[in-house]
C-alpha positions, 0 to 999 in steps of 0.5 A: 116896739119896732124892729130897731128896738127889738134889734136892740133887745135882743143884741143885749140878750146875745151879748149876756148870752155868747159874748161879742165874738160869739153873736151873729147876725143872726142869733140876733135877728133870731132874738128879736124875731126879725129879718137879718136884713133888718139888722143892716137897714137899722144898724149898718152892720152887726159891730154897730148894733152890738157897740150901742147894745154894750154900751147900754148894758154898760150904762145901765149897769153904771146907773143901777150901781149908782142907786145900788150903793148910795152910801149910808148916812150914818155908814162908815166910807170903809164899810161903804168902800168895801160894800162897793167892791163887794158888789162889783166883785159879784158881778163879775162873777155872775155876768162873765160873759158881760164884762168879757164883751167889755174887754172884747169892745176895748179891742175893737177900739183900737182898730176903729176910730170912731168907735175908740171916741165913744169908748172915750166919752163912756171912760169919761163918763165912767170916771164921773159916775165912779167918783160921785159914788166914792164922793157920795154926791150926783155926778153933776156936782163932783168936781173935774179934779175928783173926776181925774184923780179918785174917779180915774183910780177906781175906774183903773182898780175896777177895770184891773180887778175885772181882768183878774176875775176873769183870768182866774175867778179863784184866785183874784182878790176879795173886796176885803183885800182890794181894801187892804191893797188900797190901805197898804198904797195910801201908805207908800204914797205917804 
């Protein structure tokens, strides 16, 4: 691998490891065993290596999710529903730092335009791969309507929910009960 690559690597380990605020040039550089000065002559600055490196974690995570929790053939939608949350609630949990640095990239967002139109095309692209597993089909045949409204909801529960885990990890809500909330919704809306 070359010294880009590298770079990349090691912005994922720092970003699991401090956080988005709390990485420096050169803890990356450190990690990847290469030159501050490598991180502007691939990258441009430490923002832009640590945007794509999120934005991979985020994917990957998107893809590992999507083959985590294909649904079971013979399975309820409930108990899949409900096998989902509990997985995402777990993750937030076991990768705090990760997910704070989801937050941190929002943020960033709002300052930089460039980086608030890739955060757009994930948000998209999230959406899709929420509501193909929801439709349990590939994210290729869900449809723009189901896209827009069950992929767009989940993705608003999951970002909220995640916001909840890491306010106040004792206090959020357990799978059981997004389900519960969701049921209790559906009836309102009726």
């Amino acid at each position: 691998m070359g010294n880009r690559e590298d770079l990349l690597i090691g912005a994922k380990a720092c970003l699991r490891e401090k956080g988005y605020d709390r990485t420096s040039v050169r803890d990356i550089a450190t990690t990847a065993g290469v030159s501050t000065a490598a991180v502007g002559y691939h990258y441009g600055s430490r923002e832009a290596l640590l945007n794509q490196a999120l934005f991979e974690i985020l994917n990957e995570w998107g893809d590992a999710m999507g083959r985590a929790l294909v649904p079971d053939v013979e399975g309820s939608s409930r108990a899949h529903f409900e096998r989902i949350w509990e997985s995402l609630i777990e993750d937030f949990g076991a990768h705090p730092d990760l997910w704070l640095a989801s937050v941190e990239l929002f943020m960033q967002a709002q300052r930089r335009q460039e980086l608030r139109a890739a955060l757009a095309g994930g948000i998209a692209q999230g959406r899709r791969g929420m509501a193909a597993i929801l439709d349990g089909v590939r994210e290729e045949e869900v449809s723009d309507a189901s896209v827009r409204t069950l992929g767009a909801v989940q993705l608003a529960l999951v970002s909220g929910v995640m916001l909840q885990c890491l306010s106040d990890p004792s206090s959020a809500p357990t799978a059981a009960e997004v389900l519960e909330g969701v049921r209790a919704l559906a009836e309102l809306a009726r």
